[in-house]
C-alpha positions, -999 to 999 in steps of 0.1 A, spaced: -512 590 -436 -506 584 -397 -523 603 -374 -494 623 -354 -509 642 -328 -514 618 -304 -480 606 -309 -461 639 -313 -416 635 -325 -395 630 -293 -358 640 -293 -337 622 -271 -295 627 -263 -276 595 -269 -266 579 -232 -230 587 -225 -213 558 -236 -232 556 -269 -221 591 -280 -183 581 -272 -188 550 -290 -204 568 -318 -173 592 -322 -147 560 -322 -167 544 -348 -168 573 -374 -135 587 -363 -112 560 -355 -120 521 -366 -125 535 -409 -104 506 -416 -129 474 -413 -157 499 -429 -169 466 -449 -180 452 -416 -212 476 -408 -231 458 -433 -226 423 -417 -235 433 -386 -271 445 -397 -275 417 -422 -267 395 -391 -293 415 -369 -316 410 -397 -309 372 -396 -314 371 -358 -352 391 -364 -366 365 -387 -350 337 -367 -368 353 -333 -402 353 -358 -400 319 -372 -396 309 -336 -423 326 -316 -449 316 -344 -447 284 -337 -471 293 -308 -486 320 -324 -486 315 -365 -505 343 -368 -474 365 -361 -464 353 -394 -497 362 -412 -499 353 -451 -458 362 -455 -443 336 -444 -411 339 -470 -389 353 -442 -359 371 -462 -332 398 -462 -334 423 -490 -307 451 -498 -312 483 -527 -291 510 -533 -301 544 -548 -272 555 -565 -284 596 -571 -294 596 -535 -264 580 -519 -283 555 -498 -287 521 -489 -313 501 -476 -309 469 -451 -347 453 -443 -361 427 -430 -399 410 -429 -386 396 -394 -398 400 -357 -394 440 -358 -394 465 -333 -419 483 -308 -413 522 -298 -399 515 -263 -378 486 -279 -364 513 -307 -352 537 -280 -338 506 -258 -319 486 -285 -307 520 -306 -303 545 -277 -296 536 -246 -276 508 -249 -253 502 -216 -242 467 -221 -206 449 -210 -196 447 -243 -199 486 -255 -179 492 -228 -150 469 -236 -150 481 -269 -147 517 -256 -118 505 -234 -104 481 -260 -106 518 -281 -83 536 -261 -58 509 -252 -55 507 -288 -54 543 -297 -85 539 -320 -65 518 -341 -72 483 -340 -87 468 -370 -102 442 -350 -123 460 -325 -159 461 -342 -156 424 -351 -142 413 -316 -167 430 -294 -200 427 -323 -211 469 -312 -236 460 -345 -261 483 -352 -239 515 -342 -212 503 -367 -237 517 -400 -225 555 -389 -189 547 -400 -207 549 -438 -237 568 -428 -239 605 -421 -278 597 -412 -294 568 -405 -332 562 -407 -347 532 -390 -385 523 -396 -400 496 -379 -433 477 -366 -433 448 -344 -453 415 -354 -486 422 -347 -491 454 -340 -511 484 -359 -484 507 -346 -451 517 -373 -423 539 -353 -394 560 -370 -359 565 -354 -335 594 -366 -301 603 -363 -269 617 -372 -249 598 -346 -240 633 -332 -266 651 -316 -292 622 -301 -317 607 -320 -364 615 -326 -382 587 -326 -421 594 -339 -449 577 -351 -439 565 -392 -457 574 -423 -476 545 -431 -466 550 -471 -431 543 -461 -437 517 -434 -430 478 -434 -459 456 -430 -439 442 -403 -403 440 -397 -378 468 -400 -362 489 -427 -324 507 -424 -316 537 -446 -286 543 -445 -274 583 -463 -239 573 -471 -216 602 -463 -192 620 -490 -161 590 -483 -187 555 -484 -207 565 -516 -190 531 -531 -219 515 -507 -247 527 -526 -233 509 -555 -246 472 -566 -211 456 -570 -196 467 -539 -235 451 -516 -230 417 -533 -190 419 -531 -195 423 -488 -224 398 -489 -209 373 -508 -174 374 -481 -191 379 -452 -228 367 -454 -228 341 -480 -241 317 -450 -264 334 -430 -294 313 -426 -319 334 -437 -322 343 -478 -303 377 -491 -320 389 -521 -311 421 -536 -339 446 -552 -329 465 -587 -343 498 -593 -376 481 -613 -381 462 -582 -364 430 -598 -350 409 -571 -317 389 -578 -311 366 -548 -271 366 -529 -273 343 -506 -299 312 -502 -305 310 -469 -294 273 -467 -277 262 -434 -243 256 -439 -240 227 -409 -264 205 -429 -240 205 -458 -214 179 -465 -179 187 -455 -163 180 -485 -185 210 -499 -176 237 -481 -146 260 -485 -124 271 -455 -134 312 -462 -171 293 -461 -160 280 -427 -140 318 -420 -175 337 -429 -198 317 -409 -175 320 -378 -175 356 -383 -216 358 -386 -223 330 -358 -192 346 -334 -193 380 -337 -156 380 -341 -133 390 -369 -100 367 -359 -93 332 -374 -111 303 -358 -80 285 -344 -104 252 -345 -132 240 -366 -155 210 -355 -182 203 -379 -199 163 -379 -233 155 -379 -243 124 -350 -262 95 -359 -280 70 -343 -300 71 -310 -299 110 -313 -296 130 -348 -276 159 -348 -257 184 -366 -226 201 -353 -208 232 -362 -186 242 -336 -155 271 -337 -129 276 -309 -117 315 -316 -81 325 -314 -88 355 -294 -107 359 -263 -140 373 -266 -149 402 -246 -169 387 -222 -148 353 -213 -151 358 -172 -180 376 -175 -198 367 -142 -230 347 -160 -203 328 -179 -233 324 -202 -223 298 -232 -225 313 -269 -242 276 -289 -271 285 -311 -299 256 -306 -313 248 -335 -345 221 -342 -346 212 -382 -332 245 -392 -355 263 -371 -337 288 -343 -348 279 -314 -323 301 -288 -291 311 -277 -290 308 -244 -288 275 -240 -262 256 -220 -254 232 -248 -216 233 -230 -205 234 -196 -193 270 -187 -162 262 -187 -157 256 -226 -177 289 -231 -156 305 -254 -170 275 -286 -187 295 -306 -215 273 -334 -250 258 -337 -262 226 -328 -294 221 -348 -312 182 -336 -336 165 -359 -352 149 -324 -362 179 -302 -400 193 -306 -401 227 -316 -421 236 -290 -400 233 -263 -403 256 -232 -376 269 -211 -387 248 -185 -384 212 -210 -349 231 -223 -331 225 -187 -344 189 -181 -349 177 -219 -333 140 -216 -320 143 -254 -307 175 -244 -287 163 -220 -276 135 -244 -265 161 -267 -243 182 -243 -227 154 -232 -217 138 -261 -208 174 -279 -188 181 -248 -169 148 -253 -162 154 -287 -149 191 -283 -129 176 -256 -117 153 -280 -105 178 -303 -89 197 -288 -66 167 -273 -58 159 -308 -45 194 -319 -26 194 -282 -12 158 -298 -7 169 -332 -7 204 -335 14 221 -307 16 259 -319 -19 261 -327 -34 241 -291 -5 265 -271 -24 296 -286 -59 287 -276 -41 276 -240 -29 308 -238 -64 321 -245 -82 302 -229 -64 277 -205 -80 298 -173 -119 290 -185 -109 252 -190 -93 247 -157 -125 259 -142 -136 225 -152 -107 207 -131 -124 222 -104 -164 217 -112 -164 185 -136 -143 158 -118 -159 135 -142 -134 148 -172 -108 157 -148 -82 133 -163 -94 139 -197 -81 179 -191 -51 169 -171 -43 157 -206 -43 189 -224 -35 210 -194 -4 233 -197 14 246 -169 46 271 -166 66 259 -142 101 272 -124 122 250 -152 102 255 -182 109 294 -189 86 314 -217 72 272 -228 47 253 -211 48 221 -197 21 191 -193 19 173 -166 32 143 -183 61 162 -189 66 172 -148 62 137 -139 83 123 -163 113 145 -150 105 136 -113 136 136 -93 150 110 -74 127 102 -42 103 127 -52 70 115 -48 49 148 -52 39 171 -79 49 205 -62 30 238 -70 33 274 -58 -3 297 -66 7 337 -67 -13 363 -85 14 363 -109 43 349 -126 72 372 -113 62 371 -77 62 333 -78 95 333 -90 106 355 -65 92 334 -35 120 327 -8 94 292 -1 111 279 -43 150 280 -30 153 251 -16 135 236 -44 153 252 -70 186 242 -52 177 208 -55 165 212 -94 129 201 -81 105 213 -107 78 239 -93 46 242 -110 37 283 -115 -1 288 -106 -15 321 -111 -47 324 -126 -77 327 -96 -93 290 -103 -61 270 -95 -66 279 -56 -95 260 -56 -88 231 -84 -56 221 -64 -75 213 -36 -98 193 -47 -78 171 -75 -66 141 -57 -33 141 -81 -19 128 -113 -3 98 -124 -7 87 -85 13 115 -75 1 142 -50 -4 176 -56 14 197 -29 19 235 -24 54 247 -14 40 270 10 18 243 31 30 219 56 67 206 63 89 209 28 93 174 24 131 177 7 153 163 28 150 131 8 160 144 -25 197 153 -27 210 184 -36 242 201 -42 238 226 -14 238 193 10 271 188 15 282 224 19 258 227 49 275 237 76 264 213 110 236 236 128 242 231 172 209 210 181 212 231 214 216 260 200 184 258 174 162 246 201 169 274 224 165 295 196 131 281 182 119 284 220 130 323 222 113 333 187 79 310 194 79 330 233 84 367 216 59 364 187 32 342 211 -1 342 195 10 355 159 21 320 150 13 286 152 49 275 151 83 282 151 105 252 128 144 251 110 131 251 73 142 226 44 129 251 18 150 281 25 186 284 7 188 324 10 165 338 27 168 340 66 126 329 70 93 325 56 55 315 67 38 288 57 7 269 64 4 243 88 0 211 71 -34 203 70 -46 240 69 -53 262 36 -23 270 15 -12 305 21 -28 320 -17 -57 300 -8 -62 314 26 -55 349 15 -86 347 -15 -108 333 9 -98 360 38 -110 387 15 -143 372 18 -141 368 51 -137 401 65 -97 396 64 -93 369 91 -71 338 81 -79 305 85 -50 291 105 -25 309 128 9 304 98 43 287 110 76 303 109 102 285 96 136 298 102 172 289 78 197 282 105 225 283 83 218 319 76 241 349 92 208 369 105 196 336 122 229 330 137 236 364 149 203 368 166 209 330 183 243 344 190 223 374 214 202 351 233 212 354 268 229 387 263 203 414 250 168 400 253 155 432 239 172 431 211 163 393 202 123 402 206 126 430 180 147 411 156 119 385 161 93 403 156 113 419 124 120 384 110 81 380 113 72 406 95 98 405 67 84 372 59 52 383 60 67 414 33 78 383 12 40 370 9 31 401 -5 17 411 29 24 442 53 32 436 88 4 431 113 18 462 130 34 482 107 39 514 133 52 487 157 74 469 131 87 506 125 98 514 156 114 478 162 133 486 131 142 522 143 157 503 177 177 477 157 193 501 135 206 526 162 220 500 179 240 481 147 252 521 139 261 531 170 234 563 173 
C-alpha cells in the first residue's frame, strides 16, 4: 500500500465552464451516447502514440512492455466499465489540468453551439471532440488512475461530474504500471455499456481503425482482440469499405458529419509516402481560429510523430488525415520539422494534389464542391491572398455571388464569359454582407446597364482584390474606387437621359466642392448613380472604401484618402439645390452638407458631425414646411 500522508486527498470545484459543460453532457446531448467511448479509445490511441514517440530518445520510457495496446472489461454485477491504456500516462498536476480545469476554444464553442441549439443537436460532441468529459453521459462516477512513464508516483482522480472532483495519491494494488485506467460506474439508463456485445458493437463502428490494438479482457482475464491496430492508409484502396473510410474520419477528425471528400494515394518515387486526407462537410469549431493551426497527423513508418505540423498551408486547414513518409528519420526535432527538404517536398506535392481534387469535384461534382464552398470558400481565398503561386489554380474553383446570380454562385469563368459589350473589367463591390451590397446606391448604374457585380463579403477579399492582378486578362475593379468607367457600355436608361446644362453642373460642382472644403477630395457628375441623388467613392488610385474602412479601425479611425463626391445630375434633389444657387446661399451649404452626409449614411457610416448634420436638417425642413 501507498504511503498517504505525505500526499493527503484534495477536493477541488470543477472551473466554471467545465461544470456547465458537464450538465449539457448528461442532460441534454443523451442522443449520441455511443460516442463517449470513442472519444477515450481515441485519447487512449493518442497516449501510446505520444509514448512510442518520445522513446525513441528515451527507450527506457517504454521499459520491458513495449506491446502498446488498448484493453476494455466490463463487470456486469457492478455496472462498470473499464477504458486503459499502457501509453504515455498522466502526472498529478497534468490530472487536474487535462480533467479539471480545462478552458480551451473548443469547450466553449461547444457550450455556445449548446444553447443555440437548445441542447439538441446530435452532432455537438462529435463536432467540437469535448472527449474525456463525454464518459459522464453513461457514468454516474468516474474513476481515473494514472502514472506517467517513468515515474514511481500513481495518482487517482474522482468524480461525479457534479460537485468537483479529489485527486490523491493511488493504491498501488489497483495502479497501472504506467499508463492510465478509466472506470467508468454506469448510471441506472447506460447499464447496456457494461455489457460485452454492446463494447465490441461501438468498437467495431467507430474504432475499428484506430492505430493502436483494441483487445477486450473476459472475466478470466482472457483477451479477445477488436481491432488490430493496423494503419488503415497503408492498406490498398480496393480493401477498404466507405463506413471504414466514415470511422477513421470520425477518430482522425474529431467530427461526427460525412467527409464531403476522401483523398487516399500513396507517392512513389523520389519521396515515399502515404496519404489519407478528408475534407469535412461542416466547419470545425476552430476554422478562423487566430493560430489557424493545420489538423495533418505526421506520421514516419507508422510511428506518430506530431500533429502540429504544417503539412498544408493554413489556408486549406480544414483537411483533416495523416501523412505517414517511409523517408523522414524518426528522430526529427522541431527544429529539422520546419526546414526538413523532404518535408517541404511533401507539403508541396500534397498541397497540389488536394488542390487537384477538389477542382475535379468543382468539375464533376457540383452539389457536393458548392457545399464545401459554402464551408469553407473564406479559408481558401486566404490563399488568393498569401500564395500567388496557386493563384490561378483557385481562381478555378473559386465561387462568387454576384448581383445576377441570386441564391447560386458563379465562377469567374462564368462572369467573364457574360462580359458585356465594351466591358473590359471584372467589377466587384466588398461589404460586410450580402444585403448591404445589394442595397449600395454605387451598383445602379451597373445594374441599369445589366453589368454583372461580383458580391464580396467575407474579411480576406479586401485584401486578395488588391493584390490579384486579374483574370483571364481582365482587371479587377471595385465599384466604389475611382471614375465608374460605364459610359462605354450602353444601357437602356441612356437614351431617356435627360441633357444635363454644362453651365449649370459646373457651377454647381464649384458651390458643393466650396461648402464641404476639406471633407472631400472632389466634387464629380457620377456614371454609377441611377436613383440615388450621390455617393462617395475613392479616388482612383487610393483604397477602396471597405478596404479603407478595415484598415481605419486599425488605425485609430483616420482614412486613407480624403473620398470624392459624386453627384446624379439628373436627379430632382440635385436639380432643385442647383436651381437655389444664387438665391439662398444658406440654404445650398446645408443641403450640401446634407447630401454629404446621406452618402456617407449609405456606406454604413454616420455623419462626421452628426449634432451639425442635425441642425442642418432641422433648417432645411422648416423652411420646405413653412414653420
Amino acid at each position: 500500500m501507498t504511503d498517504t500522508s505525505e500526499h493527503p486527498k484534495e477536493t477541488h470545484a470543477f472551473q466554471a465552464e467545465v461544470s456547465r459543460l458537464l450538465h449539457l453532457m448528461v442532460h441534454s446531448v443523451y442522443s449520441n451516447r455511443d460516442i463517449f467511448l470513442r472519444e477515450l479509445v481515441s485519447n487512449a490511441a493518442d497516449a501510446c502514440e505520444k509514448l512510442r514517440y518520445l522513446a525513441l530518445e528515451t527507450p527506457a520510457l517504454l521499459g520491458e512492455d513495449g506491446d502498446l495496446a488498448i484493453t476494455l472489461a466490463v463487470d456486469g454485477e457492478a455496472h462498470t466499465l473499464t477504458i486503459a491504456d499502457n501509453g504515455i500516462g498522466m502526472s498529478r498536476d497534468e490530472l487536474v489540468e487535462n480533467l479539471g480545469t480545462i478552458a480551451k476554444s473548443g469547450t466553449r464553442a461547444f457550450l455556445e453551439a449548446a444553447g443555440e441549439a437548445g441542447g439538441k443537436s446530435s452532432n455537438l460532441i462529435g463536432q467540437f471532440g469535448v472527449g474525456f468529459y463525454s464518459a459522464f453521459m453513461v457514468a454516474s462516477r468516474v474513476v481515473v488512475t494514472s502514472r506517467r512513464a517513468g515515474s514511481d508516483q500513481a495518482w487517482t482522480w474522482i468524480s461525479n461530474g457534479v460537485d468537483g472532483y479529489e485527486v490523491q495519491p493511488a493504491d498501488e494494488a489497483d495502479a497501472p504500471a504506467r499508463g492510465t485506467v478509466i472506470r467508468l460506474e454506469l448510471n441506472e439508463e447506460s447499464r447496456d455499456y457494461g455489457e460485452r456485445t454492446t463494447v465490441e458493437r461501438i468498437v467495431e463502428t467507430y474504432s475499428a481503425h484506430v492505430p493502436v490494438p483494441v483487445r477486450f479482457v473476459e472475466a478470466d482475464g482472457a483477451t479477445a482482440s477488436l481491432s488490430d491496430g493496423s494503419a488503415l492508409w497503408a492498406k490498398p484502396k480496393s480493401e477498404i469499405t466507405a463506413e471504414a473510410y466514415k470511422e477513421f474520419y470520425g477518430n482522425v477528425s474529431g467530427q461526427w458529419d460525412e467527409p464531403a471528400l476522401t483523398l487516399h494515394y500513396r507517392a512513389e518515387g523520389r519521396h515515399e509516402y502515404s496519404v489519407l486526407m478528408f475534407v469535412p462537410s461542416m466547419k470545425p469549431f476552430d476554422l478562423f481560429d487566430p493560430a489557424r493551426k493545420g489538423h495533418v497527423k505526421l506520421y514516419v513508418r507508422r510511428v506518430f510523430i506530431a500533429d502540429d505540423v504544417e503539412l498544408l498551408p493554413h489556408w486549406l486547414r480544414f483537411a483533416r488525415g495523416v501523412v505517414d513518409s517511409e523517408d523522414l528519420p524518426l528522430n526529427l526535432s522541431r527544429e529539422m520539422l520546419q526546414h526538413n527538404p523532404v518535408l517541404e517536398a511533401i507539403r508541396k506535392n500534397v498541397t497540389t494534389r488536394l488542390l487537384s481534387e477538389l477542382a475535379k469535384t468543382a468539375a464533376n461534382e457540383a452539389e457536393t464542391f458548392g457545399k464545401i464552398w459554402e464551408a469553407f470558400g473564406a479559408v481558401l481565398k486566404e490563399g488568393l491572398y498569401e500564395d500567388a503561386e496557386r493563384r490561378d489554380e483557385l481562381f478555378k474553383i473559386a465561387r462568387f455571388k454576384t448581383t445576377t446570380s441570386g441564391e447560386a454562385s458563379r465562377t469567374l469563368a462564368d462572369y467573364v464569359g457574360a462580359l458585356k459589350e465594351n466591358q473590359t473589367k471584372i467589377y466587384y463591390i466588398l461589404a460586410d454582407d450580402p444585403a448591404r451590397a445589394e442595397a449600395s446606391p454605387h451598383l445602379e448604374g451597373f445594374r441599369a446597364r445589366g453589368v454583372e457585380v461580383l458580391l464580396l463579403t467575407d474579411p480576406v477579399d479586401a485584401f486578395w482584390v488588391r493584390t490579384a492582378l486579374g483574370f483571364d486578362g481582365k482587371p479587377f475593379q471595385s465599384v466604389t474606387q475611382g471614375a465608374a468607367d460605364l459610359d462605354a457600355i450602353a444601357g437602356a436608361e441612356d437614351e431617356a437621359k435627360p441633357e444635363t446644362d454644362a453651365g449649370e453642373l459646373a457651377s454647381l460642382i464649384e458651390t458643393l466642392k466650396t461648402a464641404l472644403g476639406e471633407r472631400i477630395s472632389e466634387v464629380r457628375a457620377s456614371a454609377r448613380l441611377a436613383s440615388s441623388p450621390a455617393c462617395l467613392v475613392a479616388p482612383e488610385f487610393g483604397p477602396d472604401k471597405q478596404f479603407e474602412k478595415i484598415m481605419a479601425r486599425h488605425q485609430g479611425g483616420q482614412p486613407f484618402a480624403k473620398p470624392v463626391l459624386e453627384i446624379n445630375p439628373g436627379h430632382a434633389l440635385i436639380k432643385a439645390i442647383a436651381a437655389k444657387i444664387g438665391t439662398d446661399a444658406a440654404l445650398v451649404e446645408d443641403a450640401a452638407h446634407l447630401i454629404l452626409g446621406q452618402a456617407r449614411i449609405a456606406d454604413g457610416e454616420a455623419p462626421e458631425d452628426p449634432a451639425d448634420w442635425g441642425r442642418r436638417l432641422d433648417r432645411v425642413l422648416e423652411k420646405a414646411l413653412g414653420a
